[in-house]
Structure formats: C-alpha cells, structure tokens
N, CA, C and O atoms as a printed pandas DataFrame, in Angstrom:
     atom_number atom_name residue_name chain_id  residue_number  x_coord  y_coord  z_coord
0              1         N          UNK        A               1    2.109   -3.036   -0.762
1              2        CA          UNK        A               1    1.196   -2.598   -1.774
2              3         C          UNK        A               1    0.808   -1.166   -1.477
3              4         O          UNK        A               1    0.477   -0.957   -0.310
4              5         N          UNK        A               2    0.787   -0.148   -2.307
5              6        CA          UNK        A               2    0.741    0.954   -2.240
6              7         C          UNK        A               2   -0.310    1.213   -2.870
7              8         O          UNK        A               2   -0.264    0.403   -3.795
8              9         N          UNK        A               3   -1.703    2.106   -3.050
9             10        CA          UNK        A               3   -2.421    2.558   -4.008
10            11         C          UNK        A               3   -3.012    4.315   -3.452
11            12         O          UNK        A               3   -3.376    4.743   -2.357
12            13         N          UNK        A               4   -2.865    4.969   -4.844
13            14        CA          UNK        A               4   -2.707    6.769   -4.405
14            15         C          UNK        A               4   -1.935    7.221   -4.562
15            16         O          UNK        A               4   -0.915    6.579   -4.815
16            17         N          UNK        A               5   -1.916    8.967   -4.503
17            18        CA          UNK        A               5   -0.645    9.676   -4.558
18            19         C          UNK        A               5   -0.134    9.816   -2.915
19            20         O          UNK        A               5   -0.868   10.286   -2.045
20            21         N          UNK        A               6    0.826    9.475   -2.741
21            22        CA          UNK        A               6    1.585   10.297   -1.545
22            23         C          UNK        A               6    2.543   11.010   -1.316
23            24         O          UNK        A               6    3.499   10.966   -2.090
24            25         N          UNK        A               7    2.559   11.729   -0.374
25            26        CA          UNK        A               7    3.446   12.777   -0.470
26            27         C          UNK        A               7    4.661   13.037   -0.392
27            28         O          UNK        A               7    5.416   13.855   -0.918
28            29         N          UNK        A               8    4.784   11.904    0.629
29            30        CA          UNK        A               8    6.418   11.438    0.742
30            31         C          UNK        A               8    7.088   10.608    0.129
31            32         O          UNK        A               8    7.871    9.761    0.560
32            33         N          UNK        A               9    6.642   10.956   -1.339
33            34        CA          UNK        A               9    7.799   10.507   -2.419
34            35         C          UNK        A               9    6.709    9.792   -3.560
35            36         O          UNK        A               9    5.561   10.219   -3.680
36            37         N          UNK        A              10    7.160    8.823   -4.248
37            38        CA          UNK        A              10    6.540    8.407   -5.809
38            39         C          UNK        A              10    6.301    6.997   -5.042
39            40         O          UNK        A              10    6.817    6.549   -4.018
40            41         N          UNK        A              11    5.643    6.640   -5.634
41            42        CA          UNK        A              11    4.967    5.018   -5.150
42            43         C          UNK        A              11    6.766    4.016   -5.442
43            44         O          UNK        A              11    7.275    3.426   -4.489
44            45         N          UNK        A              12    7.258    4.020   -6.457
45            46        CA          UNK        A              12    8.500    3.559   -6.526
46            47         C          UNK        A              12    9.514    4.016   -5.273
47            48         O          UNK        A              12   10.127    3.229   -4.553
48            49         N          UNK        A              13    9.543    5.505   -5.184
49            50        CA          UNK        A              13   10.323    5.979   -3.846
50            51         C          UNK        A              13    9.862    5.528   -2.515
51            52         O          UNK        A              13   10.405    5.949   -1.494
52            53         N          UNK        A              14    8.959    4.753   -2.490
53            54        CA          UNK        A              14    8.576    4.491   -1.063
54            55         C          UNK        A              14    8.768    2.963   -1.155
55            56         O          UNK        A              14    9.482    2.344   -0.366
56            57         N          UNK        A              15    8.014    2.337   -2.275
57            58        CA          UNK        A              15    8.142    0.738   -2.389
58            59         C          UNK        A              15    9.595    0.601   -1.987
59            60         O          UNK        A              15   10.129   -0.042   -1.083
60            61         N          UNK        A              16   10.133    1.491   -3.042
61            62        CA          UNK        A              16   12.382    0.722   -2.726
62            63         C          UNK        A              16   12.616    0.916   -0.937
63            64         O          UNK        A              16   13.315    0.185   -0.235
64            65         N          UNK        A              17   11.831    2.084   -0.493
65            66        CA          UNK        A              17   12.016    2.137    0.589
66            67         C          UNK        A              17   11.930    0.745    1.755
67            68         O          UNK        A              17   12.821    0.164    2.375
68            69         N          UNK        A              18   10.398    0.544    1.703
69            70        CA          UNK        A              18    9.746   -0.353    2.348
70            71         C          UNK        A              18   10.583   -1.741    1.788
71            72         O          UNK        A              18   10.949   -2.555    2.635
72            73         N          UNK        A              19   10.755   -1.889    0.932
73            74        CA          UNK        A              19   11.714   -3.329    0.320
74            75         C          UNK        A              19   13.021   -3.620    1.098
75            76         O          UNK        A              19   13.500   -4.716    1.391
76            77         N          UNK        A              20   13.538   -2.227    1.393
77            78        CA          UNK        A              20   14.876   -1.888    1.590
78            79         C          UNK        A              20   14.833   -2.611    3.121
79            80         O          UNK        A              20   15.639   -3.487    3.434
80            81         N          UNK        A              21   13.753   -2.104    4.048
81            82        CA          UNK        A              21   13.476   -2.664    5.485
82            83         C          UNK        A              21   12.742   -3.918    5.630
83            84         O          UNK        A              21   12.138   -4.191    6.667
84            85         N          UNK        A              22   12.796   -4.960    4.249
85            86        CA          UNK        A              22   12.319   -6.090    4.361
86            87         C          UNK        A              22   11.380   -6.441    3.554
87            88         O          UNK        A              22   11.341   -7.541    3.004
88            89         N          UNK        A              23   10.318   -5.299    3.374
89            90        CA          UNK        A              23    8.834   -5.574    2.866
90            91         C          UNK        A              23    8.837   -6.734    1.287
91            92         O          UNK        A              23    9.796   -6.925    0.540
92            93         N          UNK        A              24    7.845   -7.162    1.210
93            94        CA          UNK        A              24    7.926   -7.627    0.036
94            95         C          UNK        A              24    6.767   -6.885   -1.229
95            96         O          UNK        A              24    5.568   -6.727   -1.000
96            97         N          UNK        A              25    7.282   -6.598   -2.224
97            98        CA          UNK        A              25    6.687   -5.678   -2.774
98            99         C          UNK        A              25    5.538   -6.781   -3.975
99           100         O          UNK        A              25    5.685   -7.958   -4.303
100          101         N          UNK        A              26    4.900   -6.192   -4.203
101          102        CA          UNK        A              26    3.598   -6.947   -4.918
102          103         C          UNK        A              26    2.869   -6.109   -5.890
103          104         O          UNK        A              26    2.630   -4.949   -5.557
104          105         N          UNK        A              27    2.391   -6.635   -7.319
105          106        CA          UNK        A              27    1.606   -5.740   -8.339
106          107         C          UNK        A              27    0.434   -5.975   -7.956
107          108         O          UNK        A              27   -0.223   -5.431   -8.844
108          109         N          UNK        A              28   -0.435   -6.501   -7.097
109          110        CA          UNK        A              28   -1.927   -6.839   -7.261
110          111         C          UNK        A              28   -2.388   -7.385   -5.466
111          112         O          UNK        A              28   -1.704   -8.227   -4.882
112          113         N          UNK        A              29   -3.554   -6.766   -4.857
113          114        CA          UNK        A              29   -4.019   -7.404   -3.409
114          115         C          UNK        A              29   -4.537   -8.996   -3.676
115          116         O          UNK        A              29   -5.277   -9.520   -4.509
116          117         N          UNK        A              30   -3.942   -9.363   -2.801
117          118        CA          UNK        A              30   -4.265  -10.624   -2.504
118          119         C          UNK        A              30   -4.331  -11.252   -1.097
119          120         O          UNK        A              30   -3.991  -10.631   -0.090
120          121         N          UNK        A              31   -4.825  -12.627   -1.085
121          122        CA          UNK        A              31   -5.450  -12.836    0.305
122          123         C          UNK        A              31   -3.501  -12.590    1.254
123          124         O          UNK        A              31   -3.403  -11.830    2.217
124          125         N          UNK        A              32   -2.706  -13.093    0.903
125          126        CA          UNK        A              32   -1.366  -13.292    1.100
126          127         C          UNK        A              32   -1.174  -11.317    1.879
127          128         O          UNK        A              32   -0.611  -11.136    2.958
128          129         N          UNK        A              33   -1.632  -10.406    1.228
129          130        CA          UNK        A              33   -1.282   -8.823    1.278
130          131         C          UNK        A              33   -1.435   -8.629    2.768
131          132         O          UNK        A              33   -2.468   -8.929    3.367
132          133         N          UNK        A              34   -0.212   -8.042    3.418
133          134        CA          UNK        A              34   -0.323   -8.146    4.768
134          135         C          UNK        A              34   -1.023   -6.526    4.925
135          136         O          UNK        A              34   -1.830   -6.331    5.834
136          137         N          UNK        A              35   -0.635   -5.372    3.945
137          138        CA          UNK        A              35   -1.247   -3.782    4.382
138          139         C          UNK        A              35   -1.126   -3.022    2.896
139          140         O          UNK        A              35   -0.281   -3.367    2.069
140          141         N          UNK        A              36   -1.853   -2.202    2.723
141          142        CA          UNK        A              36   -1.892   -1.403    1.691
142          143         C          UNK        A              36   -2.062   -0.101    2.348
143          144         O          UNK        A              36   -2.799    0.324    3.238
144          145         N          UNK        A              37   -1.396    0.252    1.819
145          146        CA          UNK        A              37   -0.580    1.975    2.150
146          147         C          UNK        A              37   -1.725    2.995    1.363
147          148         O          UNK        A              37   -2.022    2.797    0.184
148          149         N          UNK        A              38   -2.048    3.594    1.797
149          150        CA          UNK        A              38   -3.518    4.384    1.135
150          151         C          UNK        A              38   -2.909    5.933    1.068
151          152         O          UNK        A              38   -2.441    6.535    2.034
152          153         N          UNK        A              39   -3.024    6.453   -0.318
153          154        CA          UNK        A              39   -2.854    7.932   -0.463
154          155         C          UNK        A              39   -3.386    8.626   -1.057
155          156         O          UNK        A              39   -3.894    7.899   -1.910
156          157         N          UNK        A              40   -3.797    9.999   -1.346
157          158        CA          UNK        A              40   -5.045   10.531   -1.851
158          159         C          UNK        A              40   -4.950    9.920   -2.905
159          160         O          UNK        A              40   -3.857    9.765   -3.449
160          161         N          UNK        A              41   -6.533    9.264   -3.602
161          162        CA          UNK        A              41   -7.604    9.461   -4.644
162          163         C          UNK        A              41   -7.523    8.146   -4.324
163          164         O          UNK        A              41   -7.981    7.776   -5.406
164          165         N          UNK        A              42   -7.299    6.988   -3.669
165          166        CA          UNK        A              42   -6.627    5.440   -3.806
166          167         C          UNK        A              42   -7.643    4.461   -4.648
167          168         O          UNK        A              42   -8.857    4.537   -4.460
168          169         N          UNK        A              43   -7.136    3.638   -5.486
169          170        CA          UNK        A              43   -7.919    3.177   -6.294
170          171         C          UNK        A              43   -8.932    1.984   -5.772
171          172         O          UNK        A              43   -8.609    0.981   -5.135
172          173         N          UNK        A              44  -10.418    2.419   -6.277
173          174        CA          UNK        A              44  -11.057    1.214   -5.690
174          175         C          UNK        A              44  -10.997    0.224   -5.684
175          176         O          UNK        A              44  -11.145   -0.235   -4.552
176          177         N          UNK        A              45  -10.709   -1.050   -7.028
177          178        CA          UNK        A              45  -10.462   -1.837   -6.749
178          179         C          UNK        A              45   -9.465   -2.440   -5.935
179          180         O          UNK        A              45   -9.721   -3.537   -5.440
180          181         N          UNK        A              46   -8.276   -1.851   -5.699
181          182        CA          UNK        A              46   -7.495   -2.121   -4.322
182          183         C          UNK        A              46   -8.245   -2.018   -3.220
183          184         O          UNK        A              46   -8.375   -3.115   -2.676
184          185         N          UNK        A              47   -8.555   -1.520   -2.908
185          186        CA          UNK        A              47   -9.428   -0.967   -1.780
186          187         C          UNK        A              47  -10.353   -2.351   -1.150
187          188         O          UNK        A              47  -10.225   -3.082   -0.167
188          189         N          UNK        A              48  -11.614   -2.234   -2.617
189          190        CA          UNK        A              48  -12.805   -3.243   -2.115
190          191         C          UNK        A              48  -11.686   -5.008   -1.735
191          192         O          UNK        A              48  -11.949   -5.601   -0.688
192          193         N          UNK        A              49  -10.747   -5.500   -2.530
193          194        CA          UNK        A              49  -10.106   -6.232   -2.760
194          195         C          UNK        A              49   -9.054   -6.412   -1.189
195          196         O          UNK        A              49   -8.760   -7.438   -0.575
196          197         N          UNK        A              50   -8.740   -5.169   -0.953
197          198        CA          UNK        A              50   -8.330   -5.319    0.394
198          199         C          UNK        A              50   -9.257   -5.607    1.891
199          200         O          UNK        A              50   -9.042   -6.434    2.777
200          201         N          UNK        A              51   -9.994   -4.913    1.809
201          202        CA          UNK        A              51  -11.521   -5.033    2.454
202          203         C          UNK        A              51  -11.926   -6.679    2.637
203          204         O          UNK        A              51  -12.383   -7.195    3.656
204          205         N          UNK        A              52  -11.634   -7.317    1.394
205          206        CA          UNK        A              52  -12.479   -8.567    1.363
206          207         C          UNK        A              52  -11.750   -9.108    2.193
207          208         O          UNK        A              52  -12.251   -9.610    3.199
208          209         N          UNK        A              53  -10.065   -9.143    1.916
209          210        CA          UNK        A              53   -9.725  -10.072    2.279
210          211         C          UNK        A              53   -9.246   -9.651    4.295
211          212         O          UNK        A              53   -8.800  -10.458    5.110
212          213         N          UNK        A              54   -9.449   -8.702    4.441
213          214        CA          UNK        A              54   -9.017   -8.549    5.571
214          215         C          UNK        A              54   -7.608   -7.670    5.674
215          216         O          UNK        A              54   -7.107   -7.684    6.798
216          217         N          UNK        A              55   -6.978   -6.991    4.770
217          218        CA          UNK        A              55   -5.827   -6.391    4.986
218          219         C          UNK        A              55   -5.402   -5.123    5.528
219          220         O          UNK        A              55   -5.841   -4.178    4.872
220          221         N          UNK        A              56   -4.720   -4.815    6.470
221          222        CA          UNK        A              56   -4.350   -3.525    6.598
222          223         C          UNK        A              56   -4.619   -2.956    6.157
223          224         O          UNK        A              56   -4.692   -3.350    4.993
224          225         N          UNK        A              57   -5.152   -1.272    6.351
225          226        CA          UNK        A              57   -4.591   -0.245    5.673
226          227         C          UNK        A              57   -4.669    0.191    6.180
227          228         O          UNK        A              57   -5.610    0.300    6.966
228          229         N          UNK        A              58   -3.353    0.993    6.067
229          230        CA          UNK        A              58   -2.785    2.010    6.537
230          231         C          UNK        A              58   -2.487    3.717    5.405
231          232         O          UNK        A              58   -2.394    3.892    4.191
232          233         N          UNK        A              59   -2.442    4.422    6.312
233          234        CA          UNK        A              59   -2.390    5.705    5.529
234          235         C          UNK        A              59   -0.869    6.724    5.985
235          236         O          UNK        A              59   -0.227    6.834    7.030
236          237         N          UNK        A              60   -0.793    7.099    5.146
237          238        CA          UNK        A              60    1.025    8.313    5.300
238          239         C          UNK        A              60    1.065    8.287    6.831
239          240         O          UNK        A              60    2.129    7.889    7.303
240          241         N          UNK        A              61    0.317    8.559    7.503
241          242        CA          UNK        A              61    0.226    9.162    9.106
242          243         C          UNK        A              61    1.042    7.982    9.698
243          244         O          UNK        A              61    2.069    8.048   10.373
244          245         N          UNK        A              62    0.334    6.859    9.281
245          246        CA          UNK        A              62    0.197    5.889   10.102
246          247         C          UNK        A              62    2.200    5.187    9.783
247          248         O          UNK        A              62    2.983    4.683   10.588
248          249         N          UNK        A              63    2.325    5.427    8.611
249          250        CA          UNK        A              63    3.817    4.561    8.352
250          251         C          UNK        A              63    4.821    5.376    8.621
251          252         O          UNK        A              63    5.888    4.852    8.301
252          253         N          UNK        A              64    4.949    6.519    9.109
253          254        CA          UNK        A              64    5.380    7.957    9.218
254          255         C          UNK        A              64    6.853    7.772    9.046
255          256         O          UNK        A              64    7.605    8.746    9.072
C-alpha cells in the first residue's frame, strides 16, 4: 500500500515493482496491511487507518 507522491517513480512504478519481489498489492488499509509506504503530502485517511490497526510505515529512505 502506497499513499503520497514519491520520488522514485509513480505509485504504479513502484507497486509493479514491489509485486514483482512478491508484495501483494491492495486498494484500501486494512487490519491484514503488513506496511504503507509514505510519500510527501500522504493521505490521512490511510494514515489514521494504518495507525489503528498497527501497520508499518515506512518512508522512501526506509525501502531504498
């Protein structure tokens, strides 16, 4: 799950990425969401929704 702009590429250019090495890609956080990838402006409701449930996040730095 991705939410924000990042720099290293389009939310599609990174999802195919992350898919490509296994990930499973998802439209919406849920308790199931193992990390959400955070890039500038990231939308709140992802955010608070990730928060609740306990999920990763991680930011560009961090997935490098």
């Amino acid at each position: 799950m991705i939410t924000g702009t990042l720099e290293m590429g389009t939310r599609d250019e990174v999802a195919a990425k992350l898919v490509a090495l296994g990930a499973k890609e998802q439209s919406s956080v849920g308790k199931d969401t193992t990390w959400l990838i955070i890039g500038e402006s990231p939308g709140a409701s992802k955010l608070t929704k990730a928060q609740r449930y306990g999920t990763k996040l991680v930011d560009e730095a961090e997935l490098g």
